[in-house]
C-alpha positions in Angstrom: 26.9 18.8 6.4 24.1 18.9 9.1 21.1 21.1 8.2 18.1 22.4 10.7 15.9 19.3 9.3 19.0 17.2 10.7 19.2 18.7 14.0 15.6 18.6 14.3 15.6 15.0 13.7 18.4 14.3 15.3 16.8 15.7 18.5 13.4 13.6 17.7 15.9 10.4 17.5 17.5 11.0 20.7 13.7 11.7 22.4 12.5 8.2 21.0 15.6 6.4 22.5 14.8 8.2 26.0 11.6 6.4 25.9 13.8 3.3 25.7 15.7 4.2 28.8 13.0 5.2 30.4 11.5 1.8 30.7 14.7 0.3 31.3 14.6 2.7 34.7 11.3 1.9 35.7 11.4 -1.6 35.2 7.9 -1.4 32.9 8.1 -2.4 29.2 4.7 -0.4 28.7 7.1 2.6 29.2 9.4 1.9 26.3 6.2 0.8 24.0 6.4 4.5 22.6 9.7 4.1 21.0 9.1 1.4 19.3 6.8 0.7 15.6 4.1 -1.6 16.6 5.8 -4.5 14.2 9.7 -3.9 15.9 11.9 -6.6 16.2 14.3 -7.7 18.6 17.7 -10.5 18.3 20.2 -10.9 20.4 22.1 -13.4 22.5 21.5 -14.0 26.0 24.8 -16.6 26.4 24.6 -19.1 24.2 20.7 -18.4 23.2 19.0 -16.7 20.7 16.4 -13.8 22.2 14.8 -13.3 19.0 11.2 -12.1 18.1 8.5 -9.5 17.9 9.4 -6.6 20.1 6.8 -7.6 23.0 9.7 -10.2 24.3 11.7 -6.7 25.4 8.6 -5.8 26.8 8.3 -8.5 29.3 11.8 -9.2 29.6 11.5 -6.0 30.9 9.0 -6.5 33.4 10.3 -9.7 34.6 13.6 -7.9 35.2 12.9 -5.2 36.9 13.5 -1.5 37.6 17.7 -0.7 36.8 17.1 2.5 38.8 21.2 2.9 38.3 21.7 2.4 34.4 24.0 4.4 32.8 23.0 4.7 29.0 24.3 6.8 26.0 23.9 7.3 22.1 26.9 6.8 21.1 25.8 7.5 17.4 23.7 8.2 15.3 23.4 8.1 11.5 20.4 9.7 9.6 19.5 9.3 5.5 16.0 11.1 4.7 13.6 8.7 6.5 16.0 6.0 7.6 18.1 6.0 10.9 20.5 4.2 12.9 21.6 4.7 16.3 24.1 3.0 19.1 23.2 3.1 22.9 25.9 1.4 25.0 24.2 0.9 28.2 26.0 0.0 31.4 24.6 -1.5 35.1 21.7 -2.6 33.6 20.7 -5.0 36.4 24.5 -5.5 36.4 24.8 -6.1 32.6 26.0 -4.2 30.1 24.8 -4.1 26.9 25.4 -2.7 23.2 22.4 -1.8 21.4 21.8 -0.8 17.6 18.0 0.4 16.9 17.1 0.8 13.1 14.1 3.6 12.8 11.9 4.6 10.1 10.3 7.9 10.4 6.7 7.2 10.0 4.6 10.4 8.8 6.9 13.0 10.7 7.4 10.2 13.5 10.8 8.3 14.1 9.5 4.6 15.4 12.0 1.7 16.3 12.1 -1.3 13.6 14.6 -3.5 14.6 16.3 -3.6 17.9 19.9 -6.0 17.6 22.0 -6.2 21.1 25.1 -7.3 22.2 24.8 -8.9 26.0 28.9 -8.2 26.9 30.3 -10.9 29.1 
């Protein structure tokens, strides 16, 4: 059953993973810094190698890459348990990539943050 406190979170979640795409549009990883807990994470493989680290490797992955001014992102789901939350973005002409993502969050004094970000690169 989905409660106001739900909703309410639900629409925090989805403002956090806009942050996300945000910075994938404008090409700048200081954009998507505000989604994300300061200690995040990041693994995922780009062809046969490991992308794996603190959260700062999106960051300038990011800003190496570029803008992807035509991205086509959505959340796909999301699941929510008090202060724990998961959520699935497939994301589409990112640079001419497509990608899966799963964020983990933890919601931080009132605040949803980004732990963990895990990503499928599809081939």
């Amino acid at each position: 059953m989905t409660t106001a406190t739900n909703i309410n979170d639900i629409d925090q979640i989805t403002r956090v993973v806009q942050h996300y795409i945000d910075g994938a549009k404008s090409g700048k990883g200081d954009d998507m810094k505000p989604a994300f807990h300061v200690d995040a994470t990041i693994y995922g493989y780009i062809g046969p190698d490991l992308f794996g680290g603190p959260i700062q490797g999106l960051f300038d992955w990011n800003d190496e890459n570029g803008p992807a001014g035509d991205i086509q992102a959505r959340i796909v789901n999301i699941n929510i348990t008090g202060t724990i939350a998961s959520v699935q973005l497939e994301a589409d002409n990112w640079t001419g990539h497509r990608f899966t993502d799963l964020f983990n969050l933890v919601k931080f004094d009132g605040e949803w943050k980004i732990i963990s970000k895990v990503f499928h690169l599809h081939g």
